[in-house]
KEKOL-892194 format. One record per residue (C-alpha): x, y, z; residue in three letters. Coordinates in steps of 0.2 Angstrom, whole numbers, padded with zeros to 4 digits, always signed. Layout:
BEGIN
XYZALA...
***
This chain:
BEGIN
+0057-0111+0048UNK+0038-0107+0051UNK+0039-0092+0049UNK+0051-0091+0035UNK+0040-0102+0025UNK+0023-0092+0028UNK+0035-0077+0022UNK+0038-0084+0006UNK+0020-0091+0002UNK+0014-0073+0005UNK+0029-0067-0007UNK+0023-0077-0020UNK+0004-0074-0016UNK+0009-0055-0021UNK+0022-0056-0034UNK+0016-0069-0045UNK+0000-0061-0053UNK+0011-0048-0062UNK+0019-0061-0073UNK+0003-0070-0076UNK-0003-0051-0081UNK-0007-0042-0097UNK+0010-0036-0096UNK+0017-0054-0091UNK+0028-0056-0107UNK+0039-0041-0105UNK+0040-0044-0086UNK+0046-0059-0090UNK+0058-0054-0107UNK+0064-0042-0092UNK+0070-0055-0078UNK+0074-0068-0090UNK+0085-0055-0096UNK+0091-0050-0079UNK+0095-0066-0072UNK+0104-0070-0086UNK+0117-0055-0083UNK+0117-0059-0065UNK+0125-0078-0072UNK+0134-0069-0083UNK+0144-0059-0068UNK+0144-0074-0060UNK+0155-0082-0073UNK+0165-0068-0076UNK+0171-0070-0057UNK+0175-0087-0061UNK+0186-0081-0077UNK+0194-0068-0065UNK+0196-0082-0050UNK+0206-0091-0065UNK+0216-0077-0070UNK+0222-0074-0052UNK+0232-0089-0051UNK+0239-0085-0067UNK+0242-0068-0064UNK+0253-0068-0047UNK+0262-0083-0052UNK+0267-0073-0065UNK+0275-0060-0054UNK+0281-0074-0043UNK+0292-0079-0058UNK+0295-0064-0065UNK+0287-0070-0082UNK+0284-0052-0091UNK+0276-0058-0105UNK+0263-0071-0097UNK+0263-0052-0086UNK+0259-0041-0100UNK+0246-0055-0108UNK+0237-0057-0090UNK+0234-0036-0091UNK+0226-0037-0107UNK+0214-0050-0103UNK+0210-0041-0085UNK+0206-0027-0097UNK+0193-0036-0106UNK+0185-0045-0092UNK+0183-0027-0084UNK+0178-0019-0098UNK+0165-0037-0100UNK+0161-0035-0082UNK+0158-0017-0081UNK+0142-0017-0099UNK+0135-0031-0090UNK+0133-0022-0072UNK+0127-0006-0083UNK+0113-0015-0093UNK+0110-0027-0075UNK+0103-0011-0067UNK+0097-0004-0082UNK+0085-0016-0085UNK+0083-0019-0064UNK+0077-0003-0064UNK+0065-0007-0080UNK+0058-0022-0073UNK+0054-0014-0057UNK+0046+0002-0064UNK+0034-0010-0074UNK+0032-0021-0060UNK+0026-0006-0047UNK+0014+0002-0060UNK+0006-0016-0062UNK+0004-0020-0045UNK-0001-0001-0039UNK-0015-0001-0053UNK-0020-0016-0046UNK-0019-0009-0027UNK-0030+0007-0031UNK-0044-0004-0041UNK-0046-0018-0026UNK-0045-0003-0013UNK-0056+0009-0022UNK-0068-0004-0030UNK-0086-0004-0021UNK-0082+0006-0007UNK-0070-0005+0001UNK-0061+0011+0005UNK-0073+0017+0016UNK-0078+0000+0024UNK-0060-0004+0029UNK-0059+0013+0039UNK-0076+0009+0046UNK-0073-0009+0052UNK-0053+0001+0060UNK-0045-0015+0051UNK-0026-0017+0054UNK-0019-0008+0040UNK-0017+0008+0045UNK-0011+0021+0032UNK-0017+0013+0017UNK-0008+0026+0006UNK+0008+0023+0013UNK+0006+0005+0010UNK+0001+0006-0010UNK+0015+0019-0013UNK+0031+0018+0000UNK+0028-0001+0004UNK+0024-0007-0013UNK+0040+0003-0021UNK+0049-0006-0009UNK+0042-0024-0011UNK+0046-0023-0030UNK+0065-0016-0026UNK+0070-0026-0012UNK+0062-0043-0018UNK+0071-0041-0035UNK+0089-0037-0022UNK+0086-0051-0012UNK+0079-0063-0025UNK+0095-0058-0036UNK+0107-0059-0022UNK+0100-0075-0018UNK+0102-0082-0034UNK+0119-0076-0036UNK+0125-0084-0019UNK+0118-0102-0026UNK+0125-0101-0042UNK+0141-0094-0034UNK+0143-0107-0022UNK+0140-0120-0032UNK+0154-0112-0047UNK+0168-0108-0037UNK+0163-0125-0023UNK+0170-0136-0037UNK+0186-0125-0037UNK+0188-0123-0020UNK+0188-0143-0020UNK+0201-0145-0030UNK+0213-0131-0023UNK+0208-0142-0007UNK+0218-0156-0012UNK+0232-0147-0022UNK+0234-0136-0006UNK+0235-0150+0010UNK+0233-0143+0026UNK+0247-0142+0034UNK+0251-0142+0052UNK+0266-0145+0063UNK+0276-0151+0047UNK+0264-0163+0042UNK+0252-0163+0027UNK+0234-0169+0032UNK+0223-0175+0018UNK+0205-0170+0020UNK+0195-0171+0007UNK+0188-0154+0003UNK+0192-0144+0018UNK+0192-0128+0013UNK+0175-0130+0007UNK+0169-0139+0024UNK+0178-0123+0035UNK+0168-0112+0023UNK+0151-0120+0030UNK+0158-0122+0046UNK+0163-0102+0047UNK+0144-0098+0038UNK+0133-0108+0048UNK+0142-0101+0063UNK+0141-0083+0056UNK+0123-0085+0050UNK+0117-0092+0067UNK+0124-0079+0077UNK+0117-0065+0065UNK+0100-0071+0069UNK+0099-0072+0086UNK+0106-0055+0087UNK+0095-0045+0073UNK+0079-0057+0077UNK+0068-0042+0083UNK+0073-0031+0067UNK+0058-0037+0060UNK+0046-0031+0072UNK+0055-0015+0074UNK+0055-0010+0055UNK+0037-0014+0056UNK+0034-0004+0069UNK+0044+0011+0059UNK+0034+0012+0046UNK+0018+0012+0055UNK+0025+0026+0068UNK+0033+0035+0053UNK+0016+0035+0041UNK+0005+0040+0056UNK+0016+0057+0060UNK+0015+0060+0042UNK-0007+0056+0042UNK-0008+0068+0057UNK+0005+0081+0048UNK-0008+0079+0032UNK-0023+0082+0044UNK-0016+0100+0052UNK-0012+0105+0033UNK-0032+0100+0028UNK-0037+0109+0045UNK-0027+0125+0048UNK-0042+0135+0046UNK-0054+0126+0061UNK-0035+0126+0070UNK-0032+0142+0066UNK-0046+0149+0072UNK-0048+0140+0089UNK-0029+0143+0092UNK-0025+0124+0092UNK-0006+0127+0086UNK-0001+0123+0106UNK-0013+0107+0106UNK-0008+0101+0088UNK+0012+0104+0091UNK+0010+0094+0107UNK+0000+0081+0095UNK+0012+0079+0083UNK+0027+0079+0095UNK+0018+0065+0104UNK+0017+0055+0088UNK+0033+0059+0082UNK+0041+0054+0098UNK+0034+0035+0096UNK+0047+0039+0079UNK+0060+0043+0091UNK+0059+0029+0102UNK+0058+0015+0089UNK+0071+0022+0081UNK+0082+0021+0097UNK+0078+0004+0097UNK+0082+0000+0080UNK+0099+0009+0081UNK+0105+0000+0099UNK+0100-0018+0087UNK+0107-0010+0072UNK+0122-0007+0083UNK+0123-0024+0088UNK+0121-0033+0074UNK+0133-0022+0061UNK+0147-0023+0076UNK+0146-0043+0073UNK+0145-0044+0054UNK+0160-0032+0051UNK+0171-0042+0064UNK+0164-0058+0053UNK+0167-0051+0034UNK+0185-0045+0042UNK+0188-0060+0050UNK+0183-0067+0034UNK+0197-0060+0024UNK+0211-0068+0032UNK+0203-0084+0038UNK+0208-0093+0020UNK+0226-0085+0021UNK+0227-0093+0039UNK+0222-0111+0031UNK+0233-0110+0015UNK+0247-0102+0021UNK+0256-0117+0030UNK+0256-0125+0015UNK+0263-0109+0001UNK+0276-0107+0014UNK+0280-0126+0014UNK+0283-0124-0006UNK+0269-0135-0009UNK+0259-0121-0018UNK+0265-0106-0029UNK+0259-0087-0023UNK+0246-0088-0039UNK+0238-0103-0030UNK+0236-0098-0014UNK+0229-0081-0020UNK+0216-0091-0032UNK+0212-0102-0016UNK+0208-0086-0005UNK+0197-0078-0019UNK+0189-0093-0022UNK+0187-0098-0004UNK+0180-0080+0000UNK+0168-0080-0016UNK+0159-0099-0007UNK+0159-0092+0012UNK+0153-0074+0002UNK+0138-0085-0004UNK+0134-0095+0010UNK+0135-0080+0022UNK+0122-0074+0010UNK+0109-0071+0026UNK+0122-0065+0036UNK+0126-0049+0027UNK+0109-0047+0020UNK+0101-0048+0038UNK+0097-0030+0036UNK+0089-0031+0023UNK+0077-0045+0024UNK+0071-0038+0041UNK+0064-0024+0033UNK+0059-0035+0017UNK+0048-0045+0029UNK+0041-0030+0038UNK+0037-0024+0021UNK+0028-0041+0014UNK+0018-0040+0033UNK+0010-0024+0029UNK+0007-0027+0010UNK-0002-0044+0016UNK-0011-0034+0030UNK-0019-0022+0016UNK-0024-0037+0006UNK-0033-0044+0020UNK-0040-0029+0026UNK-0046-0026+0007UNK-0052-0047+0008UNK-0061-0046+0022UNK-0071-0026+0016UNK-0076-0039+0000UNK-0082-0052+0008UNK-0088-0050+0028UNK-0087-0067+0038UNK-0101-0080+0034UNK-0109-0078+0051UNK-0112-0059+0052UNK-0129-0053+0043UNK-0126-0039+0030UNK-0139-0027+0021UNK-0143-0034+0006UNK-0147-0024-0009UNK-0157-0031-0022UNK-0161-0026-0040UNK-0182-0021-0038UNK-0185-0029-0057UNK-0201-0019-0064UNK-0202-0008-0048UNK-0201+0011-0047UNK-0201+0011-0027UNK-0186+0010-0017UNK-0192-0003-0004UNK-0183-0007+0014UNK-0189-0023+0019UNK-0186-0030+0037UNK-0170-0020+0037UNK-0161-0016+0053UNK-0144-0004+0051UNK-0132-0007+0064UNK-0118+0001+0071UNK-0099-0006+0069UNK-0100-0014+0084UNK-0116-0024+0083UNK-0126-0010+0091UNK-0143-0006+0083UNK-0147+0009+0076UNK-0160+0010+0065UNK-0174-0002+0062UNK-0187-0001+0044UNK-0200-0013+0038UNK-0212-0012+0022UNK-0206+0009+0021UNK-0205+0012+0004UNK-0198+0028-0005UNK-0210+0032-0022UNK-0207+0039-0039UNK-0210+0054-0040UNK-0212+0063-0022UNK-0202+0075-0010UNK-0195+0065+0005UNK-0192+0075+0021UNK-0184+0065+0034UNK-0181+0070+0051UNK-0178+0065+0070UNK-0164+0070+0083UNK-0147+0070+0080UNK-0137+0054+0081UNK-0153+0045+0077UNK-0146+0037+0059UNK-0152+0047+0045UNK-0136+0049+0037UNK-0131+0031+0041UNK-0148+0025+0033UNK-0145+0034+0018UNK-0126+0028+0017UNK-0137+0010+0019UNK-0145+0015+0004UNK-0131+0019-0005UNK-0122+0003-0003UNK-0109+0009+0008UNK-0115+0004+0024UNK-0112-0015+0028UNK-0117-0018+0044UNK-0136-0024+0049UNK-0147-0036+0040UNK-0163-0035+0030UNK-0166-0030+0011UNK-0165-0013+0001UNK-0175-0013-0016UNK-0168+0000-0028UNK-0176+0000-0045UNK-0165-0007-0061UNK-0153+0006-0069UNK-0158+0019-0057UNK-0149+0032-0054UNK-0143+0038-0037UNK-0135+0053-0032UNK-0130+0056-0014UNK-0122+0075-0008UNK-0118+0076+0009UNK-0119+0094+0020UNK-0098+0095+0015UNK-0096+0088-0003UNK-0082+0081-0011UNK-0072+0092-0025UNK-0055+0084-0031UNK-0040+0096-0033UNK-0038+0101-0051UNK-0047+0108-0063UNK-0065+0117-0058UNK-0074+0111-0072UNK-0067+0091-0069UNK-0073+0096-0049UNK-0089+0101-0054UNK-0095+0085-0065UNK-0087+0074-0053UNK-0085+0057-0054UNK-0090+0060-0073UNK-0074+0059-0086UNK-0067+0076-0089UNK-0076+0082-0105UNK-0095+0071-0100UNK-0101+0089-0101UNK-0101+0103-0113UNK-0094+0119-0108UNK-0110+0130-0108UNK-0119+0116-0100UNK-0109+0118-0084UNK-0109+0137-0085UNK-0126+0137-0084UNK-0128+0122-0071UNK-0116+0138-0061UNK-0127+0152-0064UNK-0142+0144-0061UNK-0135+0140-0042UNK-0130+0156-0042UNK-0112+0155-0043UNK-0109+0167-0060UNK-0094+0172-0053UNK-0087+0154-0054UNK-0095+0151-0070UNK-0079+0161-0079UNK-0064+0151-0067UNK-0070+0134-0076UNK-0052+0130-0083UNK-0043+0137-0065UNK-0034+0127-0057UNK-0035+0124-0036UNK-0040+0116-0018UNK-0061+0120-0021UNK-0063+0111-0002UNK-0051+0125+0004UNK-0055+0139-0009UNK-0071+0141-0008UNK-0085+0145+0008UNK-0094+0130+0014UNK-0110+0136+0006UNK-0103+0139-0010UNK-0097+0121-0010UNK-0116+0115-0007UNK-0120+0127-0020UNK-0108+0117-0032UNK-0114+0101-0027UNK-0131+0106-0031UNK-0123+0112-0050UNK-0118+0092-0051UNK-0132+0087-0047UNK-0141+0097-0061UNK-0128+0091-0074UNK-0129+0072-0066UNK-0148+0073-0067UNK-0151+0058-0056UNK-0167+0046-0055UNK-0166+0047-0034UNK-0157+0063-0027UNK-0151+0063-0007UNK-0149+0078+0002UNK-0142+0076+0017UNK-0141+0092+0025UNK-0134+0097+0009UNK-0141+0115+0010UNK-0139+0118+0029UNK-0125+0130+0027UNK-0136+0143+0016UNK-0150+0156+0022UNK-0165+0151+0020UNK-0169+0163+0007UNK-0157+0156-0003UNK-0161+0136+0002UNK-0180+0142-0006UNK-0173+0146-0022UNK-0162+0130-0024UNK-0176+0118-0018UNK-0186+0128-0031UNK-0174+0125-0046UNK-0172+0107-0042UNK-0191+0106-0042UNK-0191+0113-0060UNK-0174+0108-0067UNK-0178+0090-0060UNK-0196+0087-0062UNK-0195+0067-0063UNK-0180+0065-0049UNK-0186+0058-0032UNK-0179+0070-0019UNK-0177+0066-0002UNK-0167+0077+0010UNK-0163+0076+0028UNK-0164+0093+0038UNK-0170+0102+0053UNK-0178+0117+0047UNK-0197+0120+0047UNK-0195+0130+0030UNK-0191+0112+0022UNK-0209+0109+0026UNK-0216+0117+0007UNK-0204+0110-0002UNK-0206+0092+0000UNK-0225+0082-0001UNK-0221+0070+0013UNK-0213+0070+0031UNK-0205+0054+0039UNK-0199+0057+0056UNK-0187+0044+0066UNK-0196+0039+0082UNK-0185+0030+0096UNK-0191+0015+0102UNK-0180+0008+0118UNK-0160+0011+0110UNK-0167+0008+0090UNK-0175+0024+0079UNK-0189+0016+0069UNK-0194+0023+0054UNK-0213+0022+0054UNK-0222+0014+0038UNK-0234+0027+0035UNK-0222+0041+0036UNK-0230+0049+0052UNK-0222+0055+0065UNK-0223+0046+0083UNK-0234+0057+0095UNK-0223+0050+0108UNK-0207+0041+0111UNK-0207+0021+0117UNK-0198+0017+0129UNK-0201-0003+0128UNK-0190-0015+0123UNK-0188-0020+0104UNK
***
């Protein structure tokens, strides 16, 4: 019941703030509208449960005109029956279109907004396969709950329509046994509950471990499909190290954690379907067994035994509701586990815990400087990194940073950036600046060249002559005439062409602070010159600073800051001067 209830409180957490939305009243028009058909069926099978009885005792007395009259109203009851089902899914399928927009929208703004994105892969938070979870899953949270919350409500109101009828046939039809009429009150209805709470009990013991396994499914299924996204974004690299062998024995590895949930699933599955068919069967002559005593005692006509069979299957149908949706809510409650997963994952990216430190950045009011203040930039785990006190980045000047590999410098500047929330200490970034980050592989989205190259800016920010020249001036003229071509830039082009297009962005972008980390690496030196040369004249007023290992660097930037190690931390000296020798004491 625990466990049932937490569901719940979760389903509502999720479905709730679409009909509190900007788009609340037609999600509500819409259900309201929906639930109201659903009633509506529900009494038609009420009129058809009446028409039964009068119906076949028509044919029991050979009455051809109560016959012919019967026909004509079945006629319109189908024909009633049939516009309402049409305009139920209709409008279903409405509602749930409107529903999924709303609540994807709302999905990609909480995962996307401040780099939560990136701190949920960093911190290896439980929701794996994020993508699967705002499309796949959320598809079919909206579907199924609608299903299972119209189902439900149709069972209730069902029961509770054709509980009254069932009552009554109870006492017009005794139960009869051995010749002798017993009189208990309502039976039918008390063999109804008595057959459900049976079936229902029996259904859970046996599909119980449903839930886990259709968990497990989707997770098995969305990481074969990652690491199938992965080869397709890396054939190249695996191409030309002859991975295939390694990456088919990869991905046969992974798909055979799909094989071996799904064995379990189907041995269940097996289990649990063999039982609910022998109930619904067993279901459909159950009533006949209890009535029939009493039709063939002439105490009832054929049109009221028939009414009390349709009327006694239409209350065990509703309250064997859970034994035939089993299925069904098994994987619904797998599904609202993994949507609530990815909103705590995304939760706990917002806001860390109260007692882990974070970096603070802070808004340097009248300051030009970028200032790091008693900061210390941690790894995931906790383990320190990269250590900084009273080391200040001025406007304007040409930051050269260096230091071994693995020492932090990309870390540090994804500290600066905002990204990088583990550590503590301060980072001062001047009011409504402007930073500008391009890392040694930059980021181009697939479409349009002229949209990739003014990333993230809104397609049409820049006039066309103003990136044809931003192009040509990083000496990529050839591109300069594809701007409206369509394609994959990360795959189309050389990995020194796309730093030469991250350069163009930042000449269109024209930011008050530029990183460059390693953001030239793949060109010849030669060619870095030139760049470093156009940034100096086509940015005069930008503060560059770039990490890199050449020596050539040197001339192009007025100050060097090397990362020194002291014990396990690299500490980045307040006057910007190299150490003469590494310390190996304890910080």
């Amino acid at each position: 019941m625990k466990n049932i209830s937490a569901t719940l409180a979760i389903v509502w957490r999720i479905a709730v703030p679409y009909f509190r939305s900007e788009d609340k009243w037609a999600g509500r028009g819409l259900l309201a509208a929906v639930i109201a058909i659903e009633l509506a069926l529900v009494a038609i099978d009420v009129l058809v449960n009446q028409w039964q009885n009068r119906f076949y005792s028509a044919l029991q007395n050979s009455d051809w005109d109560a016959f012919v009259t019967q026909i004509w109203i079945f006629i319109a009851l189908a024909f009633t029956a049939i516009a309402l089902a049409v305009y139920k899914l209709y409008l279903n399928q409405w509602l749930q279109i409107r529903w999924r927009q709303w609540l994807t929208t709302h999905y990609l703004g909480e995962w996307l907004d401040g780099s939560k994105h990136y701190r949920m892969q960093l911190k290896g938070d439980a929701a794996d396969n994020p993508d699967q979870r705002i499309t796949e899953d959320v598809k079919n949270f909206v579907e199924q709950t609608l299903t299972i919350g119209l189902g439900l409500l149709s069972a209730i109101v069902t029961l509770f329509s054709f509980v009254i009828i069932l009552w009554g046939l109870s006492n017009a039809a005794p139960l009869h046994l051995f010749g002798t009429d017993l009189m208990i009150p309502g039976y039918l209805c008390w063999g109804a509950l008595i057959y459900a709470i049976f079936g229902t009990a029996l259904t859970h013991w046996i599909g119980a471990p449903l839930v886990n396994l259709n968990f497990e499914q989707q997770r098995y299924e969305a990481d074969f499909r990652f690491n199938l996204v992965r080869v397709r974004e890396n054939s190249e690299q695996i191409a030309l190290l002859k991975g295939e062998g390694a990456e088919r024995g990869r991905l046969l590895g992974r798909f055979g954690y799909v094989i071996g949930n799904w064995y379990a699933i189907m041995s269940r599955t097996k289990r649990l379907t063999a039982f609910t068919a022998s109930y619904q069967q067993a279901a459909v002559i159950f009533p006949y067994v209890l009535v029939a005593p009493a039709f063939f005692a002439k105490k009832i006509q054929l049109g009221d035994m028939m009414q009390t069979a349709s009327a006694f299957s239409s209350v065990q149908g509703a309250l064997s509701f859970f034994v035939v949706a089993y299925r069904s809510l098994a994987e619904w409650r797998s599904i609202v586990a993994r949507l609530d997963g990815f909103e705590m994952s995304v939760a706990s990216a917002t806001n860390p815990p109260a007692h882990e430190p974070v970096i603070a950045l802070k808004a340097a009011s009248g300051g030009r400087n970028i200032a790091l203040e008693q900061l210390c930039v941690n790894l995931p785990n906790g383990t320190p990194l990269v250590a900084a006190d009273a080391f200040a980045i001025q406007t304007p000047e040409r930051v050269l940073v260096t230091g071994p590999s693995g020492s932090g410098k990309s870390t540090l500047f994804r500290a600066i950036a905002g990204i990088w929330p583990f550590g503590a200490g301060t980072i001062f970034i001047p009011e409504r600046a402007k930073l500008m980050m391009l890392p040694q592989r930059p980021y181009f989205p697939v479409g349009v060249l002229r949209d990739a190259v003014i990333y993230p800016a809104a397609p049409g920010t820049f006039e066309t002559a103003r990136i044809r020249d931003a192009l040509i001036a990083v000496g990529l003229p050839v591109l300069a005439e594809r701007l409206d071509e369509d394609g994959h830039w990360n795959r189309m082009l050389s990995l020194g062409e796309q730093q030469r297009l991250g350069l163009a962005r930042a000449l269109l972008h024209v930011p008050d602070y530029l990183f460059l980390d390693e953001a030239t690496a793949s060109l010849d030196e030669p060619s870095e010159a030139r760049l470093y040369r156009l940034l100096a004249e086509k940015l005069p007023q930008a503060t560059i600073v770039s990490i890199g290992h050449r020596s050539t660097l040197d001339a192009f930037h007025t100050r060097k800051v090397a990362m020194v190690k002291d014990g396990e931390i690299h500490v980045l000296g307040k006057d910007g001067e190299p150490a003469q020798a590494e310390s190996t004491a304890a910080s």
